[in-house]
Every structure is written in structure tokens, then in C-alpha cells.
C-alpha positions in Angstrom: 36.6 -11.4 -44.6 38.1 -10.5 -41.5 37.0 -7.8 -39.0 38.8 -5.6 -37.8 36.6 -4.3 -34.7 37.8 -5.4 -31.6 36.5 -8.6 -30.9 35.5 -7.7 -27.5 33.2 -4.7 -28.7 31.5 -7.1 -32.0 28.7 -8.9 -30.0 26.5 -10.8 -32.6 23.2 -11.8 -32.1 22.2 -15.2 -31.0 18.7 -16.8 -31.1 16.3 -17.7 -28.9 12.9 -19.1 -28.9 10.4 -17.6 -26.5 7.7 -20.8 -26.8 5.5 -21.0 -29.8 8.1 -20.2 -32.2 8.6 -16.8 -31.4 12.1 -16.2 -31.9 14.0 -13.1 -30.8 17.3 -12.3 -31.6 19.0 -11.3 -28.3 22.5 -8.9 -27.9 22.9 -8.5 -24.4 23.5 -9.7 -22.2 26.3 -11.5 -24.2 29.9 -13.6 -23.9 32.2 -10.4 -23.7 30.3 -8.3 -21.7 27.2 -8.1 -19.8 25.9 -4.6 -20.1 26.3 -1.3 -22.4 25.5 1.6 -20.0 22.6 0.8 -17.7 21.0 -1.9 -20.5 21.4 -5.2 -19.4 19.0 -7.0 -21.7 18.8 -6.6 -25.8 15.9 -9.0 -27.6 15.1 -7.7 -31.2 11.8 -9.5 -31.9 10.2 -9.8 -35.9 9.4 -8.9 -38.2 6.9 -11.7 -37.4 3.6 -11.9 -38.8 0.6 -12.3 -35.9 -2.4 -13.8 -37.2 -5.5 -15.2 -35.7 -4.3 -18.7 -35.5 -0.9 -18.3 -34.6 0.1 -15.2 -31.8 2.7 -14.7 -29.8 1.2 -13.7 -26.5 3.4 -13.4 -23.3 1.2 -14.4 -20.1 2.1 -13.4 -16.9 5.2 -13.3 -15.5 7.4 -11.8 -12.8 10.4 -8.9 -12.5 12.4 -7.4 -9.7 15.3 -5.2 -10.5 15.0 -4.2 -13.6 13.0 -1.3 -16.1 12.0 -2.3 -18.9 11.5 -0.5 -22.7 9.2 -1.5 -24.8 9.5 0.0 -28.7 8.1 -1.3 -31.9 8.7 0.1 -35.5 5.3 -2.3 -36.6 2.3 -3.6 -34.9 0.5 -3.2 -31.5 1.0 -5.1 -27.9 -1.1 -4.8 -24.9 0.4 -4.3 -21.9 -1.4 -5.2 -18.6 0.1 -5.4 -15.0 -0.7 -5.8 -11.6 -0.7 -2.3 -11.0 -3.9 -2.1 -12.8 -2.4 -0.4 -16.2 -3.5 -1.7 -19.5 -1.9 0.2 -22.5 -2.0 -0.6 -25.6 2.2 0.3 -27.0 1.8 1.3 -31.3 4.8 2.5 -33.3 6.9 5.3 -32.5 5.7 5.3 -28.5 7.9 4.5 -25.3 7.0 1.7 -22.8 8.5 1.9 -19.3 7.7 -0.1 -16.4 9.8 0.0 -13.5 10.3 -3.3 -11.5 11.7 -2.2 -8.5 10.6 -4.5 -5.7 8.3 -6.8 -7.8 6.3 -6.5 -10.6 3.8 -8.7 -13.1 2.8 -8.0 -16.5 1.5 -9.7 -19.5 2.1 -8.6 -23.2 -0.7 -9.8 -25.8 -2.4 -9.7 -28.9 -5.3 -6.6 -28.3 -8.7 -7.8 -27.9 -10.1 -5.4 -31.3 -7.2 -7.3 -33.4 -7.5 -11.0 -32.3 -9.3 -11.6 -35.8 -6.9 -9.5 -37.3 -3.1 -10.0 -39.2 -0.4 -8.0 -38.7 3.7 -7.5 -38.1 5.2 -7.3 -35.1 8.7 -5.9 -34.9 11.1 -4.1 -32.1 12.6 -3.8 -29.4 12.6 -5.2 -25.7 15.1 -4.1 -23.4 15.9 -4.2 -19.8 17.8 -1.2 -18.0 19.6 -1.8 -14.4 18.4 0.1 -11.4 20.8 2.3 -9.1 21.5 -0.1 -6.2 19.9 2.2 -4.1 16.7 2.6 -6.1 16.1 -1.6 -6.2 13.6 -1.8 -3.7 11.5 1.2 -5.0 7.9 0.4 -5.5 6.9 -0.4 -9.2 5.6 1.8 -11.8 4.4 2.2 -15.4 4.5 4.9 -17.8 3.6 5.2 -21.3 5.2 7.8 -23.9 3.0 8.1 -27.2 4.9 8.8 -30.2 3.9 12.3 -31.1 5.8 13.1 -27.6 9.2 12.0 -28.6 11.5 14.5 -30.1 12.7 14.0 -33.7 15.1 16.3 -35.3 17.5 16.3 -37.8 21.3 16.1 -37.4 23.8 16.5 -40.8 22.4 13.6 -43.1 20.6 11.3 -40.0 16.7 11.7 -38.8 17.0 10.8 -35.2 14.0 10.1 -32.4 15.6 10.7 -29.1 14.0 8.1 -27.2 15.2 8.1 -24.0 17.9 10.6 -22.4 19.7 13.9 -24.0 20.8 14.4 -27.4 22.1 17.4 -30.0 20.2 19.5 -27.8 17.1 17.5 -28.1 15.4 15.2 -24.3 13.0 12.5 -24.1 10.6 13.4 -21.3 10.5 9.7 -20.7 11.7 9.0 -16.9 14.9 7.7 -16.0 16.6 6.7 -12.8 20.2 6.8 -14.0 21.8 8.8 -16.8 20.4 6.8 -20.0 20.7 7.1 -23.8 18.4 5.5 -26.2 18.3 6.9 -29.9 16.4 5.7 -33.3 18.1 7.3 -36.2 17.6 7.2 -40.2 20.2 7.8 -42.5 19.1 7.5 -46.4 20.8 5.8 -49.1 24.5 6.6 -49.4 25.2 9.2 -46.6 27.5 9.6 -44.4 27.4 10.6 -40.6 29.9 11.6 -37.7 28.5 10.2 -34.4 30.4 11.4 -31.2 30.3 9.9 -28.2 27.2 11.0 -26.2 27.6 9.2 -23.1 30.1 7.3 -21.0 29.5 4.5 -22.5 27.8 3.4 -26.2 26.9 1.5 -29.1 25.3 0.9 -32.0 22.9 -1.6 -33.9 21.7 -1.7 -37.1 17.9 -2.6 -37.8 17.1 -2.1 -41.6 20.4 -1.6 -44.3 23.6 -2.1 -44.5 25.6 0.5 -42.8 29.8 1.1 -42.4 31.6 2.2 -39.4 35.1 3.3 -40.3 34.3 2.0 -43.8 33.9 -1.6 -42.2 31.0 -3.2 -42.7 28.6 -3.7 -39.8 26.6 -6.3 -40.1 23.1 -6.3 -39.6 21.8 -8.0 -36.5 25.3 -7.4 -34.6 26.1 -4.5 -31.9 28.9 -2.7 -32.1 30.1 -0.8 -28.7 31.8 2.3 -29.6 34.3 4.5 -27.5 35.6 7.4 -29.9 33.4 9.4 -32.8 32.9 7.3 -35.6 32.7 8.0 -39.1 28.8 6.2 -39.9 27.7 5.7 -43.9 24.7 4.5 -45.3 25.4 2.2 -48.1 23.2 1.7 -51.3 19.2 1.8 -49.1 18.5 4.0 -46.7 19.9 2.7 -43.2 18.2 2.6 -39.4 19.6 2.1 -36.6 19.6 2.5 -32.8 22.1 4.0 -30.2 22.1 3.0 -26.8 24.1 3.8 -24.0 24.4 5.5 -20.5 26.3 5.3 -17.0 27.4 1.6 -16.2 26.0 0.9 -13.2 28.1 -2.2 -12.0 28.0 -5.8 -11.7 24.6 -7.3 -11.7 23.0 -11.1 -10.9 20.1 -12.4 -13.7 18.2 -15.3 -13.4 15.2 -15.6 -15.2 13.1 -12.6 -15.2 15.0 -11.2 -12.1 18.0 -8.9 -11.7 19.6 -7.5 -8.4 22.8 -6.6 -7.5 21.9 -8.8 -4.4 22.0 -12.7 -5.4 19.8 -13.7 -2.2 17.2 -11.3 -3.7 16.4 -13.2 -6.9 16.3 -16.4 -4.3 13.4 -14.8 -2.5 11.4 -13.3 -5.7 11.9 -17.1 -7.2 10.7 -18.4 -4.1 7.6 -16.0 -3.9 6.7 -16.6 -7.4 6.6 -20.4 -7.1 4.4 -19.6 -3.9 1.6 -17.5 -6.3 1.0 -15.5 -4.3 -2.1 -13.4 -4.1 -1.3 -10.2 -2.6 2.4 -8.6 -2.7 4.7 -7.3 -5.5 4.0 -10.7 -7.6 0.1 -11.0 -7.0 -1.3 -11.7 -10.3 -2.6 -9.5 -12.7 -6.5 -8.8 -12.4 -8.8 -10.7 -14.3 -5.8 -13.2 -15.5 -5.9 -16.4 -15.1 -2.2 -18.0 -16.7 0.7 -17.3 -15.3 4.3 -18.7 -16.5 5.3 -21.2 -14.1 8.9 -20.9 -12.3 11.3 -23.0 -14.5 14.3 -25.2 -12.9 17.3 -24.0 -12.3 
């Protein structure tokens, strides 16, 4: 059947193996557009089961630019960077880290569950940084889940994640006006979302949902710009909103994003030089590292 979104706010999902056949499905940044609001980067990851023979471990690796979110809905990572945080992210809770002038991390199985098997699934996003605020130092911070508001709005359950919402903030830190929201709907309900934010849109994650009374398809994004009509069709339905202030053209390569294209150069550069002090010095007591690939 036909849709009859505009083909220009539809962005389906398209896969992409990380190494070790850990596949994400990844949204943004896509054919029709490169960014909804400040978010640059969409990857939803699993449900993938994690067991002591098989993991998915990220080793070290670099950013500039950029913020990342971290959110699951099942399992456990450990974060680790070379600012000397180690936080272990659960369901429910907020991971932020800040890039700014240079960062490095590493996201792996926790040490008390390398015997163990579990799911992993959620979200990894990237957010753009004011222009102004690119060269800020790095920084980390961890919301737990019991900190995020959740309240209830007609028929929908939503989390408000990151920004303002029906009244509701996220005390996680922003840098630029930012809108991230996880929100249930049970089985056949129906739900008027306005526009929050300049600019919007939604993904499913679990259900079938309508928008319109078209049929939104799980795994694709649909950006919004008018209230929409949402309904939950015969299961319960979850989904994410994101959204915020656009904040302009921006160069990727890699793990690096600038509005400055000489500035991914120079992180690529330093990275390939491994260098052991600076924005990209490795993270203590690590040892691998993910090499620079060609261009």
C-alpha cells in the first residue's frame, strides 16, 4: 500500500553492523535530511541477547563535536572515559557525555555480568553542539531513572527524558533547546500530540501505532510539523519523541562532528597519532583502542 506521508519526512531505518554482528538499525542521519532538531545521529540497537561467549563490547574510541545519549529499555553497559568516569547505564536512566574538544570512551559488558546472559536494547544518539560551545572541555553526567519525570497525559505514560514537556523537565543538561520523550500508549488508544518544539518526530519501538489513521511502521521515523492525531492499535504501543532547535549544517566523519571540516582533519590526525596526553589520550587502564579507518 501506498503512503501518504510526505516522502521527505518517512525516513526508514537502514542497517548497519558495528563488528561482531552487532547490528543497529540507524535513522539519522539519513538521505532526506540530516538532522531532527539538535540530533544528528539515531542507532536503535537489540533486542540482542549478550552472553558470555558472544558480547558486544565497544573499545575505545574517539568524539569531538558532538553529545551523546545513551538509553536502554533492557540490560546494562559500562561506560568508561578518559575523564576518569566509569558508570554503569540500567533501564530507565540518562547517559550524557559531552564531546566538546575531544573525548574517549568505551562501552562494555560489566565486569559482575561477564558470566552472565542478558538483552540489550535502546537507544544511542548523538546531539549537535552550538557552534560556539564546540571547543568546550568534555564532560559526563549520569541521570538514574528514578530522577526522570514520568506523568500521565490523556491515554499516553510519558518519561520526559530530556527537555520540557506538559509541564513536566528532565533535569538532565542541555546546551541547546532539546526534546527527548519515551511515551506508552496501551492497546487501542488514541492520543493528540502537538507540536512541542520547533522541530519533531516520532519513532515507534514496541506496537503498531497510526498517525492520521496511517500506519506507521515500526522501525521508521516520522518528522512531524502540525498536532497529530496518534492511536495505539490492537498491543499496547511505545514510542519516542525527539526534537529541538536545528542548529545548522554540520560535517561527520567517523566519530567526529564539527561545523568546521578542518576540525575533524585534526581530531583524525590526532587519533591516528595515539596520543597519550590531550582530549584523545586513552582511557586509564585500557589497552584497545579502535584504530582510525580509511577514508
Amino acid at each position: 500500500m501506498t503512503s501518504s506521508f510526505n516522502p521527505d519526512h518517512l525516513l526508514k531505518a537502514h542497517s548497519k553492523d558495528l563488528g561482531g554482528g552487532f547490528v543497529v538499525r540507524r535513522l539519522l542521519p539519513a538521505m532526506q535530511r540530516q538532522a531532527v532538531g539538535p540530533f544528528i545521529f539515531f542507532d536503535h540497537f537489540g533486542p540482542v541477547t549478550v552472553t558470555p561467549a558472544v558480547n558486544h563490547d565497544v573499545r575505545p574510541h574517539p568524539h569531538i563535536g558532538l553529545a551523546t545519549l545513551t538509553y536502554l529499555f533492557e540490560g546494562v553497559i559500562m561506560h568508561r572515559d578518559n575523564l576518569g568516569y566509569q558508570q554503569r547505564s540500567e533501564p530507565g536512566a540518562i547517559n550524557l557525555m559531552s564531546a566538546g574538544s575531544g573525548i574517549v570512551h568505551s562501552e562494555r559488558k560489566p565486569e559482575q555480568e561477564k558470566q552472565a546472559s542478558y538483552v540489550n536494547h535502546g537507544l544511542q544518539l548523538w546531539l549537535a553542539i552550538p557552534e560556539n560551545q564546540e571547543n568546550r572541555a568534555a564532560s559526563f553526567s549520569h541521570t538514574s531513572a528514578s530522577a526522570i519525570p514520568e506523568l500521565t497525559v490523556g491515554t499516553a505514560t510519558v518519561r520526559v527524558l530530556v527537555g520540557s514537556a506538559f509541564g513536566a523537565s528532565s533535569p538532565v543538561p542541555t546546551l541547546s533547546p532539546t526534546l527527548y520523550l519515551d511515551v506508552a500508549m496501551p492497546p487501542n488508544s488514541q492520543w493528540q500530540l502537538p507540536m512541542l518544539t520547533e522541530e519533531q518526530a516520532i519513532y515507534p519501538i514496541d506496537g503498531s501505532l497510526s498517525v492520521d489513521g496511517e500506519l506507521l511502521a515500526t522501525h521508521n521515523m516520522l518528522v512531524l510539523d502540525q498536532t497529530r492525531t496518534i492511536q495505539s492499535l490492537d498491543k499496547a504501543a511505545r514510542f519516542v519523541i525527539i526534537g529541538g532547535q536545528n542548529l545548522g549544517k554540520r560535517f561527520m566523519w567517523w566519530n567526529f562532528v564539527s561545523s568546521q571540516k578542518e576540525a575533524i582533519d585534526r581530531a583524525a590526525a590526532l587519533w591516528k597519532s595515539e596520543p597519550t596526553e590531550g582530549p584523545l589520550r586513552q582511557v586509564t587502564d585500557e589497552v584497545e583502542r579502535i584504530p582510525l579507518p580509511e577514508r
